[in-house]
Phi, psi and omega in degrees: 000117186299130175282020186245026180266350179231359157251139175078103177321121173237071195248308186313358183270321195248053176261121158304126175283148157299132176292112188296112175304320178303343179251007175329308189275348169315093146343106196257163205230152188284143171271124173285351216016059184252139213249161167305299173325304179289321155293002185255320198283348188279326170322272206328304171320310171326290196288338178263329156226055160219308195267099209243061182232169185293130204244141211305162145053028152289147183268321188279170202267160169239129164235144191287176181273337202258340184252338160287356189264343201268302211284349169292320184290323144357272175312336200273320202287310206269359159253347153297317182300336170290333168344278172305318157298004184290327167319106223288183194279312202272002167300304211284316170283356176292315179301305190294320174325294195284021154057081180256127173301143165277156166270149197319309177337319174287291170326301192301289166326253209333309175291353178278310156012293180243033159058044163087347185274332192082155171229149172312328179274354187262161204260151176279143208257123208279160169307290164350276170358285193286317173280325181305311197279359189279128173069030168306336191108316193279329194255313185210129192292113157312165166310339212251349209259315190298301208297304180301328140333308190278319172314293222264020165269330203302150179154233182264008184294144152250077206282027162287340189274039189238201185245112143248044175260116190231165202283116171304144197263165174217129037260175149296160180275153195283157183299332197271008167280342186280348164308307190295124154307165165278129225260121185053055175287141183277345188240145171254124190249127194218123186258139173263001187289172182306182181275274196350274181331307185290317154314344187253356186169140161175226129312100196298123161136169223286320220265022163276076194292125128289145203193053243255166215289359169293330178318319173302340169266007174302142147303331190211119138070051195274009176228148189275181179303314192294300188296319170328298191316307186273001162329086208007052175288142171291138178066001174250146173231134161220151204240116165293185184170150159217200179261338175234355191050038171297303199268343155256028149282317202284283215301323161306321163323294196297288172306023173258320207267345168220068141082035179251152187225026184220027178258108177266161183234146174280105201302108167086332136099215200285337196267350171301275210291022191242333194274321233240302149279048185326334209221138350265344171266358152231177173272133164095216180228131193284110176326151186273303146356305140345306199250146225283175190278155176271123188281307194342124193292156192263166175211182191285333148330096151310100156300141177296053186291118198280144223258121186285160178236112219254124174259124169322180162280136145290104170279136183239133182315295210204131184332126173288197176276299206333295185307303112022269181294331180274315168298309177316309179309295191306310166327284184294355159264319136010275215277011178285011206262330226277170191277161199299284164022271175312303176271322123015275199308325207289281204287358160291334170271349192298333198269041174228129189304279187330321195270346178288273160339311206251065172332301161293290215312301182269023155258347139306315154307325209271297182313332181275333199278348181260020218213279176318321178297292212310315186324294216253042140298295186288317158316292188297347151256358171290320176298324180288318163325313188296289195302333140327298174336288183284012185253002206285120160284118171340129185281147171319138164319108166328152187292330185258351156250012151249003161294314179302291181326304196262011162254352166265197217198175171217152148227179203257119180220105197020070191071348183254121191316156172213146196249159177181161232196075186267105181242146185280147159244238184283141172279152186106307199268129203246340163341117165259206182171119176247132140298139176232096200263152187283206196256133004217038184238212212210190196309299196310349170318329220267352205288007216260344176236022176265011183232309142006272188301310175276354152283350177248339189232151179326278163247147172252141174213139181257175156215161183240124173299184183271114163094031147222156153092259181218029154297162160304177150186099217293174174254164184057356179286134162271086170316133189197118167004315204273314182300319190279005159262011174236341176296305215307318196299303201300298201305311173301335169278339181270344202244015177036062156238042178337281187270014156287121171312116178232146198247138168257118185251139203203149166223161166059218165306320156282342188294328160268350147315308186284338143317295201287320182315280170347298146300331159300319172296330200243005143281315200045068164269138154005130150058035183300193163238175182254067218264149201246338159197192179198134200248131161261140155196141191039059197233148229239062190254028141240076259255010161275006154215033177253139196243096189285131181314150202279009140309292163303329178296283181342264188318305163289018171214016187255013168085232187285338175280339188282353172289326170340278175317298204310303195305327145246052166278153186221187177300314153322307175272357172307297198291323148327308175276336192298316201273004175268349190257017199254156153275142191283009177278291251223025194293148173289182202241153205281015123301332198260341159311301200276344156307335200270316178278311204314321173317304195293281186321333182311121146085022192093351210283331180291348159300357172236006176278347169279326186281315158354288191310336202301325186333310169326316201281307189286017183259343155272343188268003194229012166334278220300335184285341172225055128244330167289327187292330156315281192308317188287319180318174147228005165304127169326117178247175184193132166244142156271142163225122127311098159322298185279030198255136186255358174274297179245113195274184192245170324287335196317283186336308209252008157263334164271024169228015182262309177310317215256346186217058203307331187287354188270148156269141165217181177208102201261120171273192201305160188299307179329334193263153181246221208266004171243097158310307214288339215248344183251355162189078171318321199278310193308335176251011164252351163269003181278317184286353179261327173293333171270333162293330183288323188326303203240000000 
């Protein structure tokens, strides 16, 4: 009997453990057994051979393997034709002399001319013709018009999604044209790989160089006769390449950085054009590296892999037709790629004489009609943005302007509410005091001196003129000086001060209320008011130094545009402009921005601010009548000034208003303060008006 047989239950091994609640939800996840290592290297793959785009800051240009395979056929087209044209003028008239048939072939092109309709008189058109009319522009675009198109397309453009499927030319060309360059090729091809490499493979054509990227460290004379040439030449390109465009990136760079500016690079170099055209744009056998990886599962079995048989490059001049007929081919299995959509379009256009020619031309079409989709896409989402926008419901009152609020009151002025804001002040004292507040903000300018203020007069009263403040402020109404000097008459009557002497402080936009009150009291006009004395400030009551913000020019003069403007206008740009007439001291506080707008937004008001502004207008047309009711009283006057005020600037404001009103008092507060005195140094403009009410 063994003694380890009595220690320890061993029943306790198959005691289930509790299930921990913190992990109840916890998941378990299968291991695939792909390692980090292994997934940073399929990343790496990923990034060195698929994803072949433009990258920050290249200098140099991208042309994809699908719009060089359009531009070799392009060049095939415009050098058979040239070809053909090598026929002097007088073989062709030997023919026609020698009652030469025209050929059907011929007739059809001549009838394609004209685009197939003809005329009863018209005639068939002689070879002579027929070379004359070639490439005119007009009836049908040559190969070289297209080809020159695509040159100056070239790039980063992506033309697989377009139709290149273009017109087999007849005759085919003969063995002794293959012999032959291609005559005024636009691209120069330049491989940066060893000379090896480029012997075992590379691109078929004359103007196809080795060229390999050491050449670039040469010190002396690191570029050929040929590169010169081509060299940021009108109408020339020359295209780098490699097998991955490792090595024709650094060399496109380098010749980008001493000064070629036509230097393209071929997006995926051989390892592209090996995926997409195995068989006709090059020469020779594709580096293994070139070709795609073999999927096949490994098994324990060595396999036998046959030792490939490496065929050289050939230099070869110029494309055959075999060669030719295979890129056309590889094109069209390309765009079998392209969306139902798209290709719709493709076999509805092969029937239009133009897009069967004009390829580029119409994948420029297709891009601008996908340009146009896009416009009115953005429309269509713009209009609901808009209609949000001009729908933004006015921001909620602030605690201390809906404080402002509910200590006033409204009365009635020919059907429209109009607010105003009546407070008792010192007992004893029969003294009143109307606030007249400016543009384009309301009665609350006044509170920062409104406890001030009711400590020297009885009462104090503010008004929100009509189409400020928390007042109406109707649409389609004509605002006018004059109305708003008979609300201040209506409200004092309403408020039974008929006969009382009342002393007036007006800024701004009230200071020409308090004109016009003014000439009606010293007219004793009908239902005047009675002023016992009137204090102005920083108000534009001379209008030959008043200078309005271009906003303001802008909203009162832009006609039928200002409904426009007033609807987008927004807070930013409120406060913006409000802060240009602030001192840089003295700027309001981002609440009191927004007291300023919620006033004005109250009830709509920024929709009336273009008719409002006509005041500018009417204050010249009415100079003489309120800058004389000034000059003519005898009512006390006083000005308080804002110096740094840029609506009535220093010095000009206050010499011409001291020459036009010698009998005013005035008082210039600190160089800082600008053009809302009341609101950038209460105490300094509320001790100025009471040394001038104590004054008399």
């Amino acid at each position: 009997m063994s003694a380890r047989r009595n220690i320890g239950d061993p029943e306790i091994l198959k005691k289930r453990i509790p299930q921990n609640p913190k992990y109840v939800h916890v998941k378990t996840r299968l291991d695939t057994g792909s390692s980090m290592t292994k997934y940073l290297e399929r990343i790496e793959e990923i990034k060195r051979n698929t994803y072949y785009r433009y990258k920050k800051d290249e200098l140099f240009k991208r042309i994809k393997v699908t719009t060089f395979a359009q531009l070799v056929l392009q060049v095939a087209s415009v050098s058979e034709d040239s070809d053909v044209a090598e026929m002097t003028r007088e073989e062709l008239q030997r023919m026609e002399d020698n009652d030469s048939v025209i050929s059907e072939a011929d007739t059809e092109l001549a009838t394609n001319r004209t685009n197939g309709k003809g005329s009863p008189n018209s005639v068939a058109l002689s070879p002579i013709q027929i070379l004359d009319n070639e490439g005119g522009g007009e009836s049908l675009h040559s190969a070289r018009s297209t080809l020159q198109s695509l040159i100056s397309g070239v790039g980063e453009l992506d033309l697989g999604n377009t139709q290149t499927k273009t017109l087999k030319k007849e005759p085919s060309p003969s063995p002794q044209s293959l012999d032959k360059p291609y005559t005024d090729c636009p691209f120069l091809l330049l491989d940066v790989r060893d000379k090896d490499c480029y012997d075992q493979c590379h691109i078929v054509g004359e103007d196809a160089h080795s060229y390999p990227i050491a050449m670039l460290s040469r010190t002396m004379n690191p570029f050929t006769h040929d590169i010169l040439e081509f060299k940021n030449a009108h109408g020339k390109i020359i295209i780098l390449y490699d097998e991955d465009e490792r090595m024709a990136s650094q060399a496109a760079t380098t010749m980008c950085e001493r000064g070629f500016e036509n230097v393209f690079m071929l997006s995926g170099g051989l390892k592209v054009i090996a995926q997409k055209f195995p068989e006709g744009l090059t020469t020779g056998t594709f580096p293994v590296t070139c070709l795609p990886q073999s999927t096949q599962p490994k098994s324990g079995r060595k396999r036998v892999i046959p030792k490939e048989v490496f065929i050289p490059a050939e230099n070869k001049w110029r494309f055959s037709t075999e060669e030719l007929e295979m890129i056309e081919q590889h094109l069209e299995k390309t765009f079998t790629s392209i969306d139902s959509a798209m290709r719709a379009r493709l076999v509805h256009g092969r029937e239009n004489r133009w897009q069967r020619v004009h390829g580029f031309e119409f994948a420029v079409w297709v891009l601008e009609s996908r340009m146009k989709e896009w416009w009115i896409q953005v429309g269509l989402l713009t209009v609901p943005l808009v209609a949000v926008y001009l729908h933004i419901p006015p921001p909620n009152l602030s605690p201390a302007l809906n404080t402002w609020r509910s200590s006033g009151a409204f009365f009635t002025f020919q059907e429209q509410r109009i607010f105003y804001k009546d407070s008792l002040g010192t007992v004893g004292n029969s003294d009143v005091l109307v606030l007249l507040h400016g543009f384009p903000t309301s009665s609350y300018d006044w509170y920062k001196v409104w406890e001030g203020l009711t400590q020297r007069f009885h009462r104090v009263i503010a008004v929100d003129f009509i189409g400020f403040g928390f007042s109406d402020k109707p649409r389609l109404h004509r605002y006018s000086i004059f109305e708003q000097a008979s609300i201040v008459e209506a409200l004092i009557s309403h408020l039974g001060l008929s006969d009382q002497k009342l002393n007036l402080l007006s800024h701004d936009y009230g200071d020409t209320v308090a004109q016009e009150l003014l000439y009606r009291y010293d007219h004793g006009r009908k239902g005047h008011i009675h002023i016992g004395s009137l204090c102005l400030s920083n108000g534009g009551i001379i209008p030959e130094v008043h200078y309005p913000r271009i906003v303001q020019k802008l909203l009162k003069d832009a006609g039928i545009f200002s409904p426009i403007l007033t609807r987008l206008m927004n807070f930013y740009m409120f406060s913006r402009g409000i802060s240009e007439v602030f001192g840089p001291h003295t700027q309001p506080s981002e609440t009191e921005f927004w007291d300023m707008w919620t006033a004005l937004r109250n009830n709509e008001g920024n929709l009336v601010v273009d008719s409002i502004l006509q005041y500018i207008n009417q204050r010249r047309k009415h100079r003489d009548r309120w800058v004389g009711a000034l000059a003519n009283s005898s009512v006390p006057l006083h000005l308080i000034y804002g110096p740094l005020d840029p609506v009535n600037p220093h010095p000009q404001f206050l010499e011409h208003y001291t020459k036009l009103i010698p009998k005013s008092t005035f008082f210039v507060l600190d160089d800082h303060i600008s053009h809302y005195p009341q609101l950038e140094d209460p105490t300094g403009f509320l001790n100025a008006y009471l040394s001038f009410i104590n004054s008399f």
